[in-house]
N, C-alpha and C positions, 0 to 999 in steps of 0.2 A: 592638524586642523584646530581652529581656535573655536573652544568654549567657552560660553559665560557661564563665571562661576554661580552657581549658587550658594554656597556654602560663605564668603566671604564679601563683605558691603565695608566699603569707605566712606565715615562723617567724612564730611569737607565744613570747618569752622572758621569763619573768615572773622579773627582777633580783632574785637574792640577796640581802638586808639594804634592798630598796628595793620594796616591795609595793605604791607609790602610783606606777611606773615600770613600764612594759612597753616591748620592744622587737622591730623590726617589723625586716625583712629580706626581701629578694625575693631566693630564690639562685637561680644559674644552671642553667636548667632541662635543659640538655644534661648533664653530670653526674648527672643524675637523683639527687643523693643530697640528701634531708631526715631531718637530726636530729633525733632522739627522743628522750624522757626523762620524768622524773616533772616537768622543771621546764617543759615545752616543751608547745605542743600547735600544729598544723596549723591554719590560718584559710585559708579558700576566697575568693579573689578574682573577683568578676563583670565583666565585660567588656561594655561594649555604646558605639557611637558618639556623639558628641555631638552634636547637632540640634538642640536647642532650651533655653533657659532652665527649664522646667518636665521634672525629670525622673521620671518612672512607676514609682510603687516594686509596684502591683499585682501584675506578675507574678513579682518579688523574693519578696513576700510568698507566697505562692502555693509559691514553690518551696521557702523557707526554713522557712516557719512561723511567721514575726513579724508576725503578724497584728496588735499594738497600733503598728506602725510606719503614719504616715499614707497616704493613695494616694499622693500625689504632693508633689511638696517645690518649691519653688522658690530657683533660686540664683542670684547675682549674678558669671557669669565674665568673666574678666579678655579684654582683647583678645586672641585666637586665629589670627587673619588671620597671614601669615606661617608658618605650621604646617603640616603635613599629619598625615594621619592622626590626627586629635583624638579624642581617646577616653576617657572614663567609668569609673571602675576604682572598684568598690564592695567594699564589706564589710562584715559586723554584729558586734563585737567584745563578746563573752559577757562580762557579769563575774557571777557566782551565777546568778541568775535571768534570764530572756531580756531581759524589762522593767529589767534595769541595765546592760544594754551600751550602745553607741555607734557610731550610723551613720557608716562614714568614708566620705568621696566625694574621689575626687583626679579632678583634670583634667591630661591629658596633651596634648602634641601631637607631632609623629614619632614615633608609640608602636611604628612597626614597623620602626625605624630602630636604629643601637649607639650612638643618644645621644640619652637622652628629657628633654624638658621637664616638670617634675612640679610642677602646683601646687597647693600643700597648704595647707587652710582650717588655719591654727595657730591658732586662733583659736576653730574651728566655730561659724561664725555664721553658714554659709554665703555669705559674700562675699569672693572671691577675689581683690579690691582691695587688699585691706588689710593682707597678711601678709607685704608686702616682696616681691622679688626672688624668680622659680623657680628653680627648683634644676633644673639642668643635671646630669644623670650618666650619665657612657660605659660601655661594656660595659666589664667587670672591672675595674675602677677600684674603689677602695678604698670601702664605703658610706660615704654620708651621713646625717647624723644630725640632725633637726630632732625637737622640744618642740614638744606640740600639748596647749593645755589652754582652758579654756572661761572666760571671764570671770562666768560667770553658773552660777547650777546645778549641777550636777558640773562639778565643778575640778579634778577629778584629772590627774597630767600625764598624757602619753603619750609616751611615746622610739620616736621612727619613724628606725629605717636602711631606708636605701634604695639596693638595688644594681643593675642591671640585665642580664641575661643577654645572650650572645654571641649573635647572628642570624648567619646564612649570607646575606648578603645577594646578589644579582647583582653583578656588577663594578659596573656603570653605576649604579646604584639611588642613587638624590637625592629626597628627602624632597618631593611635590610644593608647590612655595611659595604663598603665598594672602597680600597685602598687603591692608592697610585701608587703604578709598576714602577720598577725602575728601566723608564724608557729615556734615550736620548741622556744616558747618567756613564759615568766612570762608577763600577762598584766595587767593593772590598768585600771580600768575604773569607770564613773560615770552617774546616768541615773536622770532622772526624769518622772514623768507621773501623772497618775490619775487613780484612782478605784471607779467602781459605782458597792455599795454593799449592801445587803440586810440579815437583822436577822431579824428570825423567831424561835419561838420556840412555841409550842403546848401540851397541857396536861389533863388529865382527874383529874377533882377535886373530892377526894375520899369521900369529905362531901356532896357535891349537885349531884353527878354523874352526873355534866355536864361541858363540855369543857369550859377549857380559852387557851386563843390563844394573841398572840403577835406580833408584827410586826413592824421595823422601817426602811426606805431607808437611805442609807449613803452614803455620797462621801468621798473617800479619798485622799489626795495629796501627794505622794508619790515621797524621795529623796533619793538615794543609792548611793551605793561606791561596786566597786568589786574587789577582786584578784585572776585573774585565770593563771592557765597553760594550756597554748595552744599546741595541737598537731599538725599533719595534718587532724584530725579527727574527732577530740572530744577536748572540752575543763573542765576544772573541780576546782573549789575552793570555794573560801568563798564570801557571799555577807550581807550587812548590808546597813540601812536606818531607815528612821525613817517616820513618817507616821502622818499627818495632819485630823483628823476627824470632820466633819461636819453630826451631824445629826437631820436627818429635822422630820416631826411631828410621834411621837410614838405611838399606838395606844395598849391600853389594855385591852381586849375583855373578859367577864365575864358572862357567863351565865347565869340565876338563874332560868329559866322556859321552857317548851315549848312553840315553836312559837303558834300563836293566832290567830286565822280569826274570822274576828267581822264586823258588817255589819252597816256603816256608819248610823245614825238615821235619816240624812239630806236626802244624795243623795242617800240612799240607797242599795250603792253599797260594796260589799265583799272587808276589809282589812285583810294584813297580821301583825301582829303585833310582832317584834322579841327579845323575852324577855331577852336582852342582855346589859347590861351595862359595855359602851363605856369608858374610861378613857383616856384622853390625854397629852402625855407628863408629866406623871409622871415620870420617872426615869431620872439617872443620870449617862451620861459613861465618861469616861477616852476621854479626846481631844487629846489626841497623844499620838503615842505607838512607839517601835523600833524593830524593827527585824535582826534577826542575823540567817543566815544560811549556806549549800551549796548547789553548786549549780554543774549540771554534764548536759553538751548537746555534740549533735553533729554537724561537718560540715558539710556541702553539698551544696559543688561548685556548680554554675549554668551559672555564667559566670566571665571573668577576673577578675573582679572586685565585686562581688555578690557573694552571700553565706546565703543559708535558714538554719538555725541553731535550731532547737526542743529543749527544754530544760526542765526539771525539779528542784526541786529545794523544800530544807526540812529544816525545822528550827523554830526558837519560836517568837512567838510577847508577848514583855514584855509592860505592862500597864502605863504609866507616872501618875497618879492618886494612882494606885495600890488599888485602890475598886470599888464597884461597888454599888450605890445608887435605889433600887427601888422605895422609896418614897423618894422625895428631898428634901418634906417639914415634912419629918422625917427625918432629917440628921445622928441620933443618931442612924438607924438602915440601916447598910452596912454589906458587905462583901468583904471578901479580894477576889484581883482580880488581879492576879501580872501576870500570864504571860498565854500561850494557844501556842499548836503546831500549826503549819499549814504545807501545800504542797499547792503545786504550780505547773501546768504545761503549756506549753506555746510552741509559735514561735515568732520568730524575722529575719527581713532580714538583714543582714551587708552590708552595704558599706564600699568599701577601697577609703579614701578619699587624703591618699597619703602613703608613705610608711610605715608601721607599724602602720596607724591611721586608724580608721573604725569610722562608724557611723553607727548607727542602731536604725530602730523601729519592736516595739515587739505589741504583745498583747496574753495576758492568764491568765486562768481561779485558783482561788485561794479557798483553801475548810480552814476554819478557824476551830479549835474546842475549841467553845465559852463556858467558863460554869463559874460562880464564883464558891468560895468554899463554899458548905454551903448555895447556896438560895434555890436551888431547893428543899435541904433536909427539910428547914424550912418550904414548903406548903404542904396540902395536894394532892402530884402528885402519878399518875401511867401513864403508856405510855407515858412519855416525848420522846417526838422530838426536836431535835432543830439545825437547819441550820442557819450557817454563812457560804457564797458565795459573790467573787466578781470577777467583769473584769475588767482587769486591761489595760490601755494603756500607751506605755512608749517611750520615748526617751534617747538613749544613747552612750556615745563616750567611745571609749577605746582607748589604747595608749601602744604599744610594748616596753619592757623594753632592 
């Protein structure tokens, strides 16, 4: 709904010796003083929020009386994101007759700040692409002076200063920021993190009919690179990295008997005895692997600047070693071990840290499927199990193209 402003009034100075020249000045409204004369006359500026492309001149009309002005006008504004307070600053500039004045529309953004952004159709063609560079002007600061004439139709110039008056602002008061996503972009980006993972895998030995079982914790450190396309909605491409393995003591568990309850000769007291042989650190994995996949999530705004984004994500981890050692001080018996799928599923929250730039941290859950070729077949197994799982935590920047 359109408001008239209070806060801001238009001189309208119609130049001496230059009658195809008018000039515009916004004075500072705390002074309260507007000059008067036979050369001057008062122009009333409307006030209303910027919302949408398509702006409503109905109730303009309505109030003003320029009924041959259309309902509504459509206009093409410049990127706004970054701005707070975006705001619509209208006016009907009389020349003789109502039907030869000239709708001026400016788009602002910190309009209730002591330093507005003012961008002015110089052009009036309504597309606020095209007219160079906004004009930046601070409270009392000397006006600025921009030429505004129409390439088409009435050509008359127009000499717009523009000043801006002094606000009483809070101490603390910061213009709220609003960065543009990368929507409708090709984006690059690169993360970093860490993965705390664990392999296990479990089996019945067909010659003792008794379990062995495996187990080792791992950290991984984890560096990637992405190329996505970004929607308003969903984003979707390729990601790749490579992956640092640290793993800490292995343990491989062998059973040969059932457990045992024997009763101490000394103290006389009932032990359990678990006829199990222990092996540590025997094998030998791959210290670094690389992964190449894609990757598909969604947006989901939460506020200006924030956006929780779910993601998935399928692809292979190839081995930098490319075998895999069970005995180490059997070097002469490996097996090949070049590459294993994995999935991956996750959340991350973005930040927009300026325009087209994000930062985000993530964290999700990774199901790896570990197997060399060829060891399993060499033991005596039946009901093989075997889990690789990690969680991963990540930091990462991306960058709109």
């Amino acid at each position: 709904m359109l408001m008239k402003n209070l806060l801001f009034f238009l001189l309208l100075v119609i130049s001496i010796g230059k009658l195809d020249a008018q000039i515009w000045a916004i004075p500072n409204q705390y002074d309260d003083k507007v000059q008067t004369g036979k050369n001057t006359a008062q122009q009333e500026f409307y006030q209303f929020r910027f919302t949408s492309n398509t702006i409503d001149l109905k109730t303009y009309k309505k109030q003003t009386g320029l009924v041959h002005l259309p309902d509504e006008i459509e206009i093409l504004p410049p990127a706004l994101y970054g701005y707070g307070d975006t705001t619509i600053l209208m006016t009907y500039m009389k020349e003789g007759t109502a039907d030869d004045g000239q709708l001026i529309i400016w788009l602002t953004g910190n309009y209730l700040s002591n330093e507005v952004t003012f961008f002015v159709d110089k052009n009036l063609d309504g597309n606020y692409n095209n007219d160079g560079k906004p004009i930046v002007q601070k409270s009392k600061a000397k006006p600025i002076t921009v030429v505004m004439q129409s390439a088409v139709g009435d050509t008359k110039k127009r000499v717009l200063s523009i000043a801006v008056p002094e606000r009483k602002l809070p101490a603390k008061y910061l213009p709220p920021k609003r960065y543009a996503k990368i929507r409708n972009k090709i984006a690059i980006g690169a993360n970093a993190g860490i993965g705390i993972a664990n392999l296990d895998f479990i089996f019945d030995n067909t010659e003792t009919m008794f379990p062995t079982w495996y187990n080792v914790p791992i950290t991984e450190l984890n560096l990637g690179l992405s190329l996505t396309y970004n929607s308003r909605l969903f984003f979707i491409g390729a990601t790749g990295g490579m992956q640092s393995m640290n793993y800490w003591t292995a343990y491989f568990n062998t059973r040969f008997d059932e457990d045992q309850v024997i009763r101490n000769p000394i103290t006389g007291r009932l032990m359990t005895v678990e006829n199990v042989d222990i092996e540590r650190n025997l094998d030998r994995h791959s210290k670094t692997r690389y992964r190449l996949g894609g990757i598909l999530g969604l947006r989901l705004s939460v506020s200006k600047n924030l956006e929780i984004q779910p993601f998935g994500r399928y692809g292979t981890t190839f081995y930098g070693s490319k075998y895999y050692y069970p005995n180490k001080f059997k070097p002469e018996v490996r097996f090949e071990h070049d590459s294993s799928k994995f999935v991956e599923g996750g959340i991350r929250f973005e930040f927009s840290v300026s325009n087209y730039k994000t930062f985000y941290i993530g964290t999700s859950y990774t199901k790896l499927w570990w197997r060399p070729s060829g060891y399993f077949e060499s033991l005596p197994v039946s009901n093989l199990e075997i889990d690789y799982h990690a969680f991963n935590f990540s930091l990462g920047y991306r960058m709109g193209l």
